[in-house]
C-alpha positions as CSV (number, residue, x, y, z in Angstrom):
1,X,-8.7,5.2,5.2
2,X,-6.6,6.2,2.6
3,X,-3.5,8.9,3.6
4,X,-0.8,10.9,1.4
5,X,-1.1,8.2,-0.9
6,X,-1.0,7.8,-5.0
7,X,-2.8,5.3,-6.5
8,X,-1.9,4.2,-10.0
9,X,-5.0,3.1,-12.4
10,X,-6.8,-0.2,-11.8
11,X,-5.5,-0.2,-8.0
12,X,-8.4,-1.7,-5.9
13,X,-8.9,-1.1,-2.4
14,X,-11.2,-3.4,-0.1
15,X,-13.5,-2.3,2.6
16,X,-11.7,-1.7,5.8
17,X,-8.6,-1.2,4.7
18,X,-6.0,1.8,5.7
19,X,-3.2,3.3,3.4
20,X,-1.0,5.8,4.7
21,X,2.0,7.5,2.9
22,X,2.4,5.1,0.1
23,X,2.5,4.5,-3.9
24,X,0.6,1.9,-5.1
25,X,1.4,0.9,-8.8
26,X,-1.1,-0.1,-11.1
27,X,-3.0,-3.4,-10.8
28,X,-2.2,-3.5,-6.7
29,X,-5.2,-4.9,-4.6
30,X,-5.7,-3.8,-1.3
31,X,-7.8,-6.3,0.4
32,X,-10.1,-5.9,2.8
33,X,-8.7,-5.3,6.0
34,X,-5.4,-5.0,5.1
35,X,-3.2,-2.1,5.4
36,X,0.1,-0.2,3.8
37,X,2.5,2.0,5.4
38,X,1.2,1.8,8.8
39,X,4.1,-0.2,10.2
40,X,7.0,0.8,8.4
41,X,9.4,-1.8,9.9
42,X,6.4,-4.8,8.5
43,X,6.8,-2.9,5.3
44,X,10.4,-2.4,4.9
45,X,10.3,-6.9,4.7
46,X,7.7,-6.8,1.9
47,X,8.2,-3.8,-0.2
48,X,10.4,-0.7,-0.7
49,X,10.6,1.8,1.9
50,X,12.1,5.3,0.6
51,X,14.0,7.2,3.3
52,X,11.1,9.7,3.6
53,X,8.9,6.5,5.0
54,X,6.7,6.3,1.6
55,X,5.7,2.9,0.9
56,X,6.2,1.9,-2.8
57,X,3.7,-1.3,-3.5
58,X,5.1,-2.8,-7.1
59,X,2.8,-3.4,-10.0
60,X,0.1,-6.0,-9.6
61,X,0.7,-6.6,-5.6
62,X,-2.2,-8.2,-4.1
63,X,-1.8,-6.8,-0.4
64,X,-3.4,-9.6,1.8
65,X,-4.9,-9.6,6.1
């Protein structure tokens, strides 16, 4: 499931996994399973959270279960 998102070149996303309301940067791996922006306080730990609740993933993240 991919949402509202924006997904810079060589982003990979794995099977199973959700994206919602977020910028992934180029090089970022999604794996399988995994998921951005769906629990914004989880995110706002890991990564930048803008005050509109987009998820901004930095270049070359790998995003893990």
């Amino acid at each position: 499931m991919i949402e509202e998102a924006v997904l810079f070149d060589s982003v990979r996303v794995g099977p199973g996994a959700s994206i919602r309301r977020a910028i992934l940067d180029e090089g970022v791996h999604v794996c399988g399973g995994a998921s951005v922006g769906l629990d914004l306080e989880k995110e706002k730990r890991r990564f930048t959270v803008t005050d509109g609740g987009v998820v901004v993933v930095p270049r070359g993240t790998v995003v893990a279960v």
